[in-house]
C-alpha positions in Angstrom: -34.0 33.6 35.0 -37.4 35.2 34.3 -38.8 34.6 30.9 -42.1 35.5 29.9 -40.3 36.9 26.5 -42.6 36.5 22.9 -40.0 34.3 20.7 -40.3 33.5 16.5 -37.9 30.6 15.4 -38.6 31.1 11.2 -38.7 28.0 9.5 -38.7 28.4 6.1 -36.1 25.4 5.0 -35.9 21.8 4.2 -36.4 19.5 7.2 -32.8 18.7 8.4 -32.9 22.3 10.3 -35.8 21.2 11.9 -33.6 19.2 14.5 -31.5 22.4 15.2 -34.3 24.3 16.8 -37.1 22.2 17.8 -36.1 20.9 21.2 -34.4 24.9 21.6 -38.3 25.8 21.5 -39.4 23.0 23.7 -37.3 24.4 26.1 -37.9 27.9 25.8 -41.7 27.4 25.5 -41.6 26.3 29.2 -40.8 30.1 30.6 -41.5 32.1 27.4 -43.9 32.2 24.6 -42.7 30.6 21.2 -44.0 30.5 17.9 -42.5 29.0 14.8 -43.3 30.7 11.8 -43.3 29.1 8.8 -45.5 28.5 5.6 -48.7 26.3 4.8 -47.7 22.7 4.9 -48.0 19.4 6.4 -45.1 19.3 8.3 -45.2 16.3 9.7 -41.3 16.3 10.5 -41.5 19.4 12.7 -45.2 18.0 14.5 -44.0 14.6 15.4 -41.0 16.4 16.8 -42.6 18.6 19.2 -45.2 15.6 20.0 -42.2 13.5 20.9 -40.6 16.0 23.4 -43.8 17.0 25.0 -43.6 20.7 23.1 -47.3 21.2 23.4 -46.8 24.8 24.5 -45.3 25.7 21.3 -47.4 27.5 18.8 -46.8 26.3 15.1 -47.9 29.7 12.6 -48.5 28.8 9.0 -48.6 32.1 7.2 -48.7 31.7 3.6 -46.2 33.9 1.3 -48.5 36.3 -1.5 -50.6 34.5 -3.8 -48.4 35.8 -6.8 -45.4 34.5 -5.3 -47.5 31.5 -4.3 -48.5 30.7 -8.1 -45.0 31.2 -9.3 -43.5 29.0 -7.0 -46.0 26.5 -7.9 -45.2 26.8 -12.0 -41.0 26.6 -11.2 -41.9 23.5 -8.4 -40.9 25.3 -5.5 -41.8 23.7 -1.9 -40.7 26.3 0.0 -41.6 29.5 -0.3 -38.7 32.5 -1.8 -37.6 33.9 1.7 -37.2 37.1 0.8 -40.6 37.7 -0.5 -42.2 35.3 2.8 -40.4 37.9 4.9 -41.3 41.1 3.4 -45.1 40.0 3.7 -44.2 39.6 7.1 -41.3 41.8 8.5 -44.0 44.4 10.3 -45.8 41.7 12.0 -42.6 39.8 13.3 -41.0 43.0 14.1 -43.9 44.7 16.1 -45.0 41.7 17.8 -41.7 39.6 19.3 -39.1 40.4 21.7 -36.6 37.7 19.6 -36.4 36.1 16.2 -33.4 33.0 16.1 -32.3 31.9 12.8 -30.8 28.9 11.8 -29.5 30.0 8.4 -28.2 33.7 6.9 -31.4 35.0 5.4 -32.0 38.0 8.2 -30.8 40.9 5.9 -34.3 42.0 5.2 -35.5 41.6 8.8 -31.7 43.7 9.7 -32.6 46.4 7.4 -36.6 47.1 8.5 -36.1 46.9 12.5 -34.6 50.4 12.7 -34.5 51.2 16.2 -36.9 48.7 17.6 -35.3 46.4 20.4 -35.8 43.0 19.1 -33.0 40.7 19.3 -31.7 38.4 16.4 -30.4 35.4 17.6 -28.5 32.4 15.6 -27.4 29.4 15.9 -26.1 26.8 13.1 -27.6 24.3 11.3 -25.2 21.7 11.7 -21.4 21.6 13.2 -19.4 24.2 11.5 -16.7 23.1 9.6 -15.9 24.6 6.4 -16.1 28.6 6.2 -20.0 28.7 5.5 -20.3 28.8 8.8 -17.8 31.3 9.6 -19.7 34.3 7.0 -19.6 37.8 8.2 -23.2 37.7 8.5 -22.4 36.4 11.9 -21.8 39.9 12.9 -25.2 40.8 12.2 -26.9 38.9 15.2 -27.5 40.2 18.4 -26.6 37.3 20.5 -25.0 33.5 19.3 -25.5 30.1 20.3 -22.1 28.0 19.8 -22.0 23.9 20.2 -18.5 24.0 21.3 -14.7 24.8 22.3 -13.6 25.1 18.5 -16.7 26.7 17.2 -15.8 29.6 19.7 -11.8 29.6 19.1 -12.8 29.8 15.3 -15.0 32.9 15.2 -12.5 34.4 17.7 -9.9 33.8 15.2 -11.5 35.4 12.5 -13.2 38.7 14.2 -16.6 37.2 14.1 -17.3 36.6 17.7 -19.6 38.8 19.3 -19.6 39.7 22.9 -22.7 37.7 23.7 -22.8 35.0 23.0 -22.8 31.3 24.8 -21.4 27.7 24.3 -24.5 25.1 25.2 -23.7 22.0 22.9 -25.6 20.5 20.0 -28.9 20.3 20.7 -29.8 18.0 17.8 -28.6 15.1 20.4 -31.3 15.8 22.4 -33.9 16.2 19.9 -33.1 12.8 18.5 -32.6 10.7 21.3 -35.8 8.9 21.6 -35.7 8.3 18.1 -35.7 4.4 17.3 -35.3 3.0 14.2 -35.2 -0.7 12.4 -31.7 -2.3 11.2 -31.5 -1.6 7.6 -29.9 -4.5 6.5 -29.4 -7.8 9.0 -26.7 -9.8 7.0 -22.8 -9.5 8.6 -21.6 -7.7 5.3 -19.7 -4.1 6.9 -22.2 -1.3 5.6 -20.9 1.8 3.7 -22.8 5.5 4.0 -21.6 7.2 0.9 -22.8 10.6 2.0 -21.6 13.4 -1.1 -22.7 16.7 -0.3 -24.8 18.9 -2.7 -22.6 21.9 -4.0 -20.5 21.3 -7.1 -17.4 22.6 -6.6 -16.8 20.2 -3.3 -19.5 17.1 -3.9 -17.7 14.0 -5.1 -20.9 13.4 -6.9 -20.3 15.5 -9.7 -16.8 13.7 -10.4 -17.2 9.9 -9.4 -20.8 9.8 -7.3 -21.9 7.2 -10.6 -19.0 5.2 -10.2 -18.9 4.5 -6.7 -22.3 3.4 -6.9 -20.9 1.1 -9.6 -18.3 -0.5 -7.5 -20.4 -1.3 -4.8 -23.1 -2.6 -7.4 -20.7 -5.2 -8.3 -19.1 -5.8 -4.8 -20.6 -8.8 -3.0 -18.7 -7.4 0.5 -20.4 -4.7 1.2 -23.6 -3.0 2.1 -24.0 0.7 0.7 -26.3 3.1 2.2 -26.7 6.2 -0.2 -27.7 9.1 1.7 -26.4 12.1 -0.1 -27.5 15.8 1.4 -30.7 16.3 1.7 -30.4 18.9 -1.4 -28.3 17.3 -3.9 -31.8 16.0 -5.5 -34.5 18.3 -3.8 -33.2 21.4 -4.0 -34.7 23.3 -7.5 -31.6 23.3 -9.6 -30.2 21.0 -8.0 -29.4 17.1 -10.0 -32.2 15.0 -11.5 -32.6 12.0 -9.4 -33.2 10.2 -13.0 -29.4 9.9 -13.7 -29.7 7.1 -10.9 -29.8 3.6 -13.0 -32.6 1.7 -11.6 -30.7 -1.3 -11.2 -29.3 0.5 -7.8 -32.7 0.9 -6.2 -33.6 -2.9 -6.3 -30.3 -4.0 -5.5 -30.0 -6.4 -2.6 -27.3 -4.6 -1.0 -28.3 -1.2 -1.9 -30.4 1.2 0.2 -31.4 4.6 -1.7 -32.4 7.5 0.5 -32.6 11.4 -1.5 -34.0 13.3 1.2 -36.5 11.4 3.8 -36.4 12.6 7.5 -34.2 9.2 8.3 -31.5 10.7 6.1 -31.8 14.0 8.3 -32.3 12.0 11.9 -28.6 10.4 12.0 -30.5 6.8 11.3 -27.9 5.8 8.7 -24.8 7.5 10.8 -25.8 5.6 13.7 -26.3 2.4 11.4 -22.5 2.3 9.3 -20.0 1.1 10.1 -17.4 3.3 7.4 -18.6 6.6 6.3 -17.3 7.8 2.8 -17.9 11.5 1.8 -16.4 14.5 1.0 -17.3 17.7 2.7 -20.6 17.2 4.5 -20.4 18.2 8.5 -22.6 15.0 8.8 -19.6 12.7 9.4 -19.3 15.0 12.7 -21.9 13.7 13.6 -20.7 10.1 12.3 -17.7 10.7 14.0 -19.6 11.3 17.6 -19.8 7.0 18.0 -15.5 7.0 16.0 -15.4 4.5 13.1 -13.5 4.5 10.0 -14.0 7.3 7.6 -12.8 7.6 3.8 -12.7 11.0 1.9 -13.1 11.4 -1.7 -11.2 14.1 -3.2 -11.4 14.0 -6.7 -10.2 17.4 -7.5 -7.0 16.9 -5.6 -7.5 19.7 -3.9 -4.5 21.2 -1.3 -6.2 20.3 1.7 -3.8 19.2 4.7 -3.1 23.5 5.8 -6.6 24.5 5.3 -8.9 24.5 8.0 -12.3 23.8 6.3 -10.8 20.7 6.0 -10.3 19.7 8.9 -12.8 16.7 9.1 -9.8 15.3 6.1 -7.8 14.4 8.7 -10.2 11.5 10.4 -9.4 8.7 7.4 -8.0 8.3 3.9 -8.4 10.6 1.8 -8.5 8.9 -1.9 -8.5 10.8 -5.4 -10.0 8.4 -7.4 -12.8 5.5 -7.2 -9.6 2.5 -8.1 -8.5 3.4 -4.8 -11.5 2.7 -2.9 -11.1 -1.1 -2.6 -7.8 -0.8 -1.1 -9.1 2.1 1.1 -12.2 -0.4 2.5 -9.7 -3.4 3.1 -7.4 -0.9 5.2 -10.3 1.1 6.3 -10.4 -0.6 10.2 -6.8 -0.8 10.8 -5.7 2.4 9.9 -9.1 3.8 11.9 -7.3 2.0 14.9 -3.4 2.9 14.2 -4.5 6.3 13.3 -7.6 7.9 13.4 -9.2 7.2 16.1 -7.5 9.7 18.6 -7.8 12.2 16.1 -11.7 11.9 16.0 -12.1 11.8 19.8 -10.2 14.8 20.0 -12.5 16.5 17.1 -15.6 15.5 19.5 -14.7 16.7 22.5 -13.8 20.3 20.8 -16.9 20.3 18.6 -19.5 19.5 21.1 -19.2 21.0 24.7 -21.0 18.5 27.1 -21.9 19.3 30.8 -23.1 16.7 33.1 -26.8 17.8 34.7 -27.9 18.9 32.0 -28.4 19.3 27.9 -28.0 21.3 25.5 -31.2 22.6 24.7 -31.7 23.3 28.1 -29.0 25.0 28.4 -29.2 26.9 25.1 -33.0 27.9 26.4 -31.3 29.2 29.3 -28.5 31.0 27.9 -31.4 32.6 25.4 -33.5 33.8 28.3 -30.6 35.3 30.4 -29.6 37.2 27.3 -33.4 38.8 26.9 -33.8 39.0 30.8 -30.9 41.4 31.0 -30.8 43.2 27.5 -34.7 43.9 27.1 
């Protein structure tokens, strides 16, 4: 392994794909030159990351998107920058000046279409586990070389005609960016403690059918702690929900704890800290699921789900249609996890996250990366 290759990670998304990359770059900044390029901002997320894993050798670019696009962004209260327009600004000065770009999301078409004949590689690698078929898009086929976190990830894309010939399985590096993370108990009574985690998009969230009343049972339940942590977008992304909808009763609630879109609801704090996740279609309960522990799944559409593979995660706890079954689902929720689920979700973690002992996954994702531009440079 040789190195010494110029590499852009682009940054230009909310902070929970900040943990998908960051300790990627630490790694790679120790044999190759990484910048991550991103727009005008604090970023306090993606600094006290890097300070924490010693990533002093990688160089954090702020390059502001067009003063036009800058002003109108302002006026619709955009905090991130319209990617398309950030990356035409800068396509000729990524293109000309690195031997890589990795991406953590689809938004490379632009990029794709201007490098014409140049040899810089695109490389990706997800933003979370994949589970539903978000992350199985054709746009995969577009990238030069992918990263994969594990044994299903890879039969997946195989099975679909996504799986390009290089490519690599290395593990989730998120675990190692968050490991020295510490944070304080949330609540320190003996009540069991709920994460009700909906995701954002409306034709899966439970929060668009029952999110209200949920919060309403556990308002009036004295057994339980809740721990609302929806997706970091159901109320931050623009045109996304109005946080106001949320009575204020909720937030000063003694066994309530209200979190739309800090880094703890990105940095597996309030997986780590429940004890039953209730969701719907968010890949976080993979990540829930890495420690197993009772799960409940809201379907309130009724959807045909037990055949189809982006629900796979379905088949770790209950899955209830409606919020009258939820008390019935928390009573049963321990001994069904033990009669039940509980092979199932060891099973799902051992083919969703490839482990090796000796070392981790960014350092072996660093690795794979540098092989790949050794020999195809």
């Amino acid at each position: 392994m040789n190195g010494k290759h110029k590499i852009a990670i682009i940054f230009l998304d909310e902070i929970h794909h900040i943990y998908h990359f960051v300790s990627v770059a630490v790694e790679l900044a120790k044999n190759n030159e990484v910048h991550i390029l991103t727009h005008p901002a604090s970023h306090k997320v993606l600094h006290d990351s890097l300070k924490t894993l010693h990533g002093e050798n990688v160089i954090v670019e702020n390059l502001p998107t067009a003063s036009f696009r800058a002003f109108t962004d302002k006026l619709k209260g955009r905090s991130l920058p319209r990617k398309g327009f950030w990356i035409k600004k800068y396509q000729s000065y990524i293109l000309n000046n690195f031997d890589a770009v990795i991406f953590t999301d689809y938004f490379h078409h632009y990029l794709l279409k201007a490098r014409g004949n140049r040899n810089i590689k695109f490389i990706f690698t997800q933003h979370g586990t994949p589970g539903r078929a978000y992350a199985y898009s054709k746009d995969t086929l577009d990238f030069d070389f992918l990263l994969l976190c594990g044994k299903f990830h890879y039969e997946n894309l195989k099975s679909l005609d996504l799986l390009k010939s290089d490519h690599k399985i290395t593990g989730y590096p998120k675990f190692d960016a968050l490991e020295k993370i510490r944070t304080d108990t949330i609540f320190s009574n003996s009540k069991p403690t709920v994460l009700y985690n909906p995701h954002f998009s409306p034709p899966f969230s439970s929060w668009h059918f029952n999110g209200p009343e949920v919060l309403e049972f556990f308002y009036n339940s004295n057994q339980y702690n809740l721990i609302f942590a929806p997706h970091i977008n159901l109320f931050n992304k623009v045109g996304g929900d109005n946080s106001s909808v949320i009575p204020k009763k909720y937030f000063t609630a003694e066994n309530f704890y209200i979190d739309l879109g800090s880094e703890k609801s990105v940095n597996m704090t309030y997986v780590n800290q429940a004890d039953i996740y209730l969701g719907d279609v968010s890949s976080q309960v993979f990540e829930y699921m890495v420690n197993p522990r009772p799960c409940i799944f809201l379907n309130p559409e009724n959807i045909e789900f037990k055949d189809d593979i982006n629900y796979r995660f379905w088949k770790c706890g209950d899955v209830i249609s409606a919020t009258n079954e939820l008390e019935d689902a928390l009573k049963n929720a321990s001994k069904n996890f033990e009669e039940k689920y509980k092979p199932i979700q060891e099973k799902m973690n051992s083919e969703n996250y490839y482990t090796q002992e000796g070392s981790t996954a960014s350092e072996r994702a660093s690795k794979a990366i540098t092989e790949y531009l050794d020999r195809s440079l």
